[in-house]
C-alpha distance (Angstrom), angle and dihedral (degrees) to the residues before:
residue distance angle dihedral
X1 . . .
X2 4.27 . .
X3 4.33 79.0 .
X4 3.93 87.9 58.2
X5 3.18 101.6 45.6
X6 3.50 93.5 49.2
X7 3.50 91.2 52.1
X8 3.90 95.6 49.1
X9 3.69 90.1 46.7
X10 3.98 92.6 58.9
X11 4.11 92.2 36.3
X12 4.17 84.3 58.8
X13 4.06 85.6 41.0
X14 3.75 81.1 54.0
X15 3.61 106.5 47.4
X16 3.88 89.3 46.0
X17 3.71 91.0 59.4
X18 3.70 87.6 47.4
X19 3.51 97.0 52.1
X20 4.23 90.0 49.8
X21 4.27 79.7 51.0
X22 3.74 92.9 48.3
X23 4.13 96.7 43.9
X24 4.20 85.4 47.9
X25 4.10 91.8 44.9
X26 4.08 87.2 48.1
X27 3.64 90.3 58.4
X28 3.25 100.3 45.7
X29 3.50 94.8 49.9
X30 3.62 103.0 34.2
X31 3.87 95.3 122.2
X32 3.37 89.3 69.2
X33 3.69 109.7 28.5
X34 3.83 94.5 51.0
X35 3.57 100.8 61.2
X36 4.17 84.4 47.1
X37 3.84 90.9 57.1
X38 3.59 92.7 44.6
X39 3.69 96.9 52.7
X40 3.96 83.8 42.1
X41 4.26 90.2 58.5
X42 3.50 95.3 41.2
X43 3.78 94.3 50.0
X44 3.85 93.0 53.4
X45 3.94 86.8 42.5
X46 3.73 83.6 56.1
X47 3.46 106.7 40.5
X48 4.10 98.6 89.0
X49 3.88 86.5 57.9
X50 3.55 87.2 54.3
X51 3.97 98.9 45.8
X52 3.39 86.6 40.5
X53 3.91 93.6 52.2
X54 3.59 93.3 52.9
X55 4.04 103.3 37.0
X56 3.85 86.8 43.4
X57 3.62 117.3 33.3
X58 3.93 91.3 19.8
X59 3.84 96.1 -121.6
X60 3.49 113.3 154.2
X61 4.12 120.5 -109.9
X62 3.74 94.6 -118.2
X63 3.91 92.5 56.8
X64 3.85 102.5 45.4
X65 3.22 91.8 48.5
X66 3.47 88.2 61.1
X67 3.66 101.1 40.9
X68 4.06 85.6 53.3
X69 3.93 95.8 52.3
X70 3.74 89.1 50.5
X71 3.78 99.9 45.6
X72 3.86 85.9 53.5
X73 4.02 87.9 52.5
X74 3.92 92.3 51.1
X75 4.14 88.3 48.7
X76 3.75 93.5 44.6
X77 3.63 92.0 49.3
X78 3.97 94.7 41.3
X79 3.79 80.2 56.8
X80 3.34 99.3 46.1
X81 4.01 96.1 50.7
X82 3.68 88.6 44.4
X83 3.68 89.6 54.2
X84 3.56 93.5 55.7
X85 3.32 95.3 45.3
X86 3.42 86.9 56.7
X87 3.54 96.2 45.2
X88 3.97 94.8 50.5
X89 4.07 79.4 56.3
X90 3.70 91.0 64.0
X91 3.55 94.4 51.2
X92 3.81 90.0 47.8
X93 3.51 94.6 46.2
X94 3.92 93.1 51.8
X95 3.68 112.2 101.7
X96 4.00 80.3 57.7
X97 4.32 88.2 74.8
X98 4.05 92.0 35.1
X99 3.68 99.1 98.8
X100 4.01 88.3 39.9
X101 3.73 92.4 48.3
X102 3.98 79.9 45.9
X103 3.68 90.6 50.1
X104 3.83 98.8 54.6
X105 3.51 89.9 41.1
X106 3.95 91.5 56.0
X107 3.41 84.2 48.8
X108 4.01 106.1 52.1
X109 4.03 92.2 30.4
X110 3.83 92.0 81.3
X111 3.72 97.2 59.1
X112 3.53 91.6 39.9
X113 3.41 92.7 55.5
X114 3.86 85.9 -128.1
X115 3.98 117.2 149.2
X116 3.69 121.2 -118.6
X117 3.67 126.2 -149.2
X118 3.44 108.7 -156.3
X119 3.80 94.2 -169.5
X120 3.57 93.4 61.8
X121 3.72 131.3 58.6
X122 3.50 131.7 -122.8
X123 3.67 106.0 -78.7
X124 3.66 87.5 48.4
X125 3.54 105.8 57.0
X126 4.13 87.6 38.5
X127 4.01 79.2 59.7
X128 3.84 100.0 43.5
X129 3.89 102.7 40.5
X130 4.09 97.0 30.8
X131 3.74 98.0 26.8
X132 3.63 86.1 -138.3
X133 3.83 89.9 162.6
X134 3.35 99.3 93.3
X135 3.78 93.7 45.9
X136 3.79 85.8 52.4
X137 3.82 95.2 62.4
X138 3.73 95.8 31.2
X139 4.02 80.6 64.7
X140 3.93 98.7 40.5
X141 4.17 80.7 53.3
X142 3.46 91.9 52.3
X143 3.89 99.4 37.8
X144 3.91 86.3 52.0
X145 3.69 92.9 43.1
X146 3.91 88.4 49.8
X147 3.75 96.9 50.2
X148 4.13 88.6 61.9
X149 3.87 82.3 54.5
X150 3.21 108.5 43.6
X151 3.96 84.3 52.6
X152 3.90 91.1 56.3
X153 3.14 93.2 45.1
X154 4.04 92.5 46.0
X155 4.05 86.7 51.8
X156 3.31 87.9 46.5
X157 3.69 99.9 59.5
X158 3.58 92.8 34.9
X159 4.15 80.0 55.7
X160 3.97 89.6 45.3
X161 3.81 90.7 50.6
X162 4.00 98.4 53.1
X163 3.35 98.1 46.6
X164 4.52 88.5 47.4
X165 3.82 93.4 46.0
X166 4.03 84.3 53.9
X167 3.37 94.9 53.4
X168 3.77 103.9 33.9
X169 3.67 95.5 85.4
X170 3.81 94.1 63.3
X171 4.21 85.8 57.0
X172 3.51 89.1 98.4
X173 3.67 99.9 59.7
X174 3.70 93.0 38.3
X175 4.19 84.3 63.1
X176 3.77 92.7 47.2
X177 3.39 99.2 53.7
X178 4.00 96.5 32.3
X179 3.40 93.6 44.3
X180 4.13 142.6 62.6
X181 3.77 147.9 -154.2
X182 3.40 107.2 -53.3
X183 3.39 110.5 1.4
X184 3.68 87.2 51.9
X185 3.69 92.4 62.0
X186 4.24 90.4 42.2
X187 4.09 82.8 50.7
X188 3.91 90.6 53.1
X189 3.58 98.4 42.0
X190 3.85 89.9 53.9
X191 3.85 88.8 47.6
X192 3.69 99.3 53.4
X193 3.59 93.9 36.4
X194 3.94 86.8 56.9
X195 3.59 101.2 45.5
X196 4.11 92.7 48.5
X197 3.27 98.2 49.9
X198 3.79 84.9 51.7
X199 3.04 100.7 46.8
X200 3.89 86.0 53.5
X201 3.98 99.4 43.7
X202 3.95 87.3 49.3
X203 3.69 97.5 40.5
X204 4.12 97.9 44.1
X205 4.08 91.2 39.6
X206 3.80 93.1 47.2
X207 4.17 88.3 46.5
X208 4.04 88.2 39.4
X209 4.08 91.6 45.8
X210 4.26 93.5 46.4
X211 3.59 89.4 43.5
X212 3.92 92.7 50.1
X213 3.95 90.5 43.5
X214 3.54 92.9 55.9
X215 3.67 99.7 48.8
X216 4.08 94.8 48.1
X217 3.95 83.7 43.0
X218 3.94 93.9 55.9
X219 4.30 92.1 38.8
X220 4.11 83.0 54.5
X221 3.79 92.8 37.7
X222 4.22 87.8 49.7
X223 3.77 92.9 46.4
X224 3.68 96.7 52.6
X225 3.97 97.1 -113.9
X226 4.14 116.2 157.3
X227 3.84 115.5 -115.6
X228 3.72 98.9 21.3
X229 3.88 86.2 161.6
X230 4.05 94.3 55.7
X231 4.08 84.7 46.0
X232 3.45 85.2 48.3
X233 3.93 100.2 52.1
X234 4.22 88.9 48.1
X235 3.66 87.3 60.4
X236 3.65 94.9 50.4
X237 3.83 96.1 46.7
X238 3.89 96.2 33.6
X239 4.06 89.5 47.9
X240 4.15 83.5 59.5
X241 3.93 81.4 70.8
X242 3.74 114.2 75.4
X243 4.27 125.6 -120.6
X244 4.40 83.9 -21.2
X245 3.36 103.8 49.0
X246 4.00 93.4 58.8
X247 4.05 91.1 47.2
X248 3.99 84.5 51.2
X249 3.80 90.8 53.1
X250 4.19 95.1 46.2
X251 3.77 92.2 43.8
X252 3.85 98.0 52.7
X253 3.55 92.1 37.2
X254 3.90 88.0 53.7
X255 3.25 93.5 44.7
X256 3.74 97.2 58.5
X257 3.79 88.6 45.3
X258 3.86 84.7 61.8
X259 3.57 96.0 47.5
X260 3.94 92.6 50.5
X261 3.27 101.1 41.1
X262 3.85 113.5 24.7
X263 3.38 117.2 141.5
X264 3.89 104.7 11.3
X265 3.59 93.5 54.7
X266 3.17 121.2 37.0
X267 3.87 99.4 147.8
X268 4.39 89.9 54.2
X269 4.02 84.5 51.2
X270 4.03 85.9 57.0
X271 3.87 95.9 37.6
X272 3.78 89.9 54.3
X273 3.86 90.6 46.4
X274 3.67 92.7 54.2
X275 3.80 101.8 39.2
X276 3.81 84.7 53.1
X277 4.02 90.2 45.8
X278 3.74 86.8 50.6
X279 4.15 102.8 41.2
X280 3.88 89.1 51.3
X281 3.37 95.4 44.0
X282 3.99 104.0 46.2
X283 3.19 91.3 36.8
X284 4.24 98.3 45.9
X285 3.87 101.4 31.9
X286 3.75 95.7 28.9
X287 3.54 119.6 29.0
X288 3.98 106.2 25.8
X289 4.35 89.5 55.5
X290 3.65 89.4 45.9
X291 4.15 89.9 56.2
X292 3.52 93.0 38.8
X293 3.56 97.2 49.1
X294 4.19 107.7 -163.5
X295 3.63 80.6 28.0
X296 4.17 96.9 -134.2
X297 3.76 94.1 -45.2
X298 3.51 92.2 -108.8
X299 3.77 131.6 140.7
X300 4.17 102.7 -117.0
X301 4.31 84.6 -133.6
X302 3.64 84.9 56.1
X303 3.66 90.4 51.6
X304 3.90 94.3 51.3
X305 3.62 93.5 50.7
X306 3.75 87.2 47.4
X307 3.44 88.9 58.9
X308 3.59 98.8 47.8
X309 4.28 93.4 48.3
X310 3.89 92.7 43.5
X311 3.76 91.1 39.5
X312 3.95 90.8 57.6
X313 3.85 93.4 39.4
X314 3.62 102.2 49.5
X315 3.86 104.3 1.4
X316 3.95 128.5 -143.8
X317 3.97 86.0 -3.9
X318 3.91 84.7 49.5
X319 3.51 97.5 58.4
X320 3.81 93.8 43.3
X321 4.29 94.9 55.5
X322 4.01 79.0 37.5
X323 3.66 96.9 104.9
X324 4.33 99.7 30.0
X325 4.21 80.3 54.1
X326 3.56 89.6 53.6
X327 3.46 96.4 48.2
X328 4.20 94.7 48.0
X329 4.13 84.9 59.7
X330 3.62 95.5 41.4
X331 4.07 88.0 59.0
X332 3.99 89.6 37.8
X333 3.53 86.5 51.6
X334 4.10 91.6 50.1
X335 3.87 94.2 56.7
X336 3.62 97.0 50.6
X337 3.59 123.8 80.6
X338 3.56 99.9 -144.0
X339 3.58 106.9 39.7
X340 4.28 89.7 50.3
X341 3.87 85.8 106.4
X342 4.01 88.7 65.3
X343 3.82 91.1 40.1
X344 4.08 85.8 62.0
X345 3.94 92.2 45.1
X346 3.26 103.1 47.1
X347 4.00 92.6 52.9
X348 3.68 133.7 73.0
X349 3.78 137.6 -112.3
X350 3.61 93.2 -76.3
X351 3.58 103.3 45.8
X352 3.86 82.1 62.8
X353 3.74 103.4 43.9
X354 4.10 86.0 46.8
């Protein structure tokens, strides 16, 4: 008994170590295992269509594969241009918010202790007093250098995905023949644990997200706010990121509300700030458990720290594939013997009582 507890003690010893080894070799490599787990989420995410494509409407694999990969090119690039367009809008519509960017900086300068030039405008005395002009070119280098990135590393996951969609049907006979008797069944019940609860986090967020973009887009669109597409777009990408990403979304939102409309109306500024309160908040504390059920049968301290170790290792994109990489361990964890402990502690109150 002494002899196995011994050898648990140094097998948990171990694993830690491993896990401090695996964080460190994730940040190192993250440019080139992020756009792998990527393609791996959205190829289980897409894998229904696909079965269903070819059970259903008798289109072979190979085909609707392809046909899915390049539909999601044609919406990311929609997107994209759309963004711009809506981007070169703001920068247009500029000199409209100089004298209220003036304003508040009037206002806050004084207890600052910040000088204010009033023959200059905004930009200028931002330039003059905080230099900021090298900062602002520094950023337009690296925002130009990372759009050429982020579209290699789009194609490239777009690339990663074909070729894994094609071969995912033969992962069944790959297990059969590499696997055996038990562990074979363990290595299968991991697998289609993993890819269903995938499929569901993807599927329910991606629903969840659209359904919350739309809403905050038509309460800006209704109260006359600019850009209600770009306000839009944040809450669909922030509402990927759980209990912070909503807050981010409300605040910015509100914020912009101020700047637009501060002091003429007041009641639109609180309108907005409600409507985005309650959106976020039906549709993330109410609505998204209530389709998911268990939720992910994770405990939600688990999914803060999550959040804070993914967020450091891989950044935004960490925080996003947070909660799916949380899951994948959980059911890992579940399926083998020795690690059950961490399976119980990393879920929540229901996991337990089910």
């Amino acid at each position: 008994m002494d002899e196995k507890n011994y050898t648990r003690k140094i097998y948990m010893v171990l694993l830690f170590i491993s896990l401090i080894l695996m964080g460190f070799i994730c940040k190192t490599l993250s440019s080139v295992l992020l756009p792998v787990i990527t393609a791996i989420f959205f190829s289980f995410a897409l894998l229904p269509v696909i079965q269903f494509l070819k059970n259903k409407c008798k289109i072979p694999w190979g085909i609707s594969t392809i046909i899915l990969v390049v539909l999601i090119f044609i919406i990311l690039f929609l997107t994209g241009t759309l963004l711009v367009s809506s981007l070169s809008t703001i920068v247009v519509e500029y000199p409209k918010y100089e004298n209220k960017f003036m304003s508040i900086y009037k206002t806050i300068a004084p207890h600052l202790r910040l000088e204010v030039d009033e023959g200059l405008s905004f930009i200028e005395n931002m330039w003059k007093y905080f230099k900021v002009r090298d900062l602002v070119q520094q950023a337009a280098l690296e925002l130009s250098t990372g759009a050429v990135s982020l579209a290699k590393t789009i194609f490239t996951i777009l690339l990663l995905m074909v070729f894994l969609l094609l071969e995912i049907r033969y992962t069944n006979k790959k297990a059969d023949t590499a696997f055996q008797g038990e562990t074979k069944v363990k290595v299968q019940k991991i697998a289609s644990n993993t890819i269903n609860e995938i499929k569901q986090f993807i599927s329910i967020k991606f629903i969840v997200s659209l359904a919350t973009g739309i809403l905050v887009y038509f309460v800006t669109f209704i109260f006359g706010m600019d850009f209600p597409i770009v306000w839009a777009f944040i809450a669909f990408i922030m509402n990927f990121i759980p209990i912070f990403g909503s807050i981010i979304s409300c605040v910015a939102t509100t914020l912009f509300a101020m700047l637009e409309f501060y002091p003429n109306s007041i009641g639109k500024i609180i309108a907005i700030f409600i409507l985005m309160v309650v959106i976020n908040f039906t549709i993330g504390n109410i609505l998204e458990p209530r389709i998911e059920g268990k939720h992910l049968g994770l405990s939600p301290f688990i999914i803060l720290v999550s959040l804070s170790v993914w967020g450091y290792i891989w950044g935004f994109a960490g925080m996003i594939f947070a909660v799916p990489i949380m899951v994948i361990i959980k059911i890992c964890c579940e399926n083998i013997d020795y690690l059950n402990p961490i399976a119980v502690m990393l879920g929540n109150d229901n996991s337990i009582e089910s």
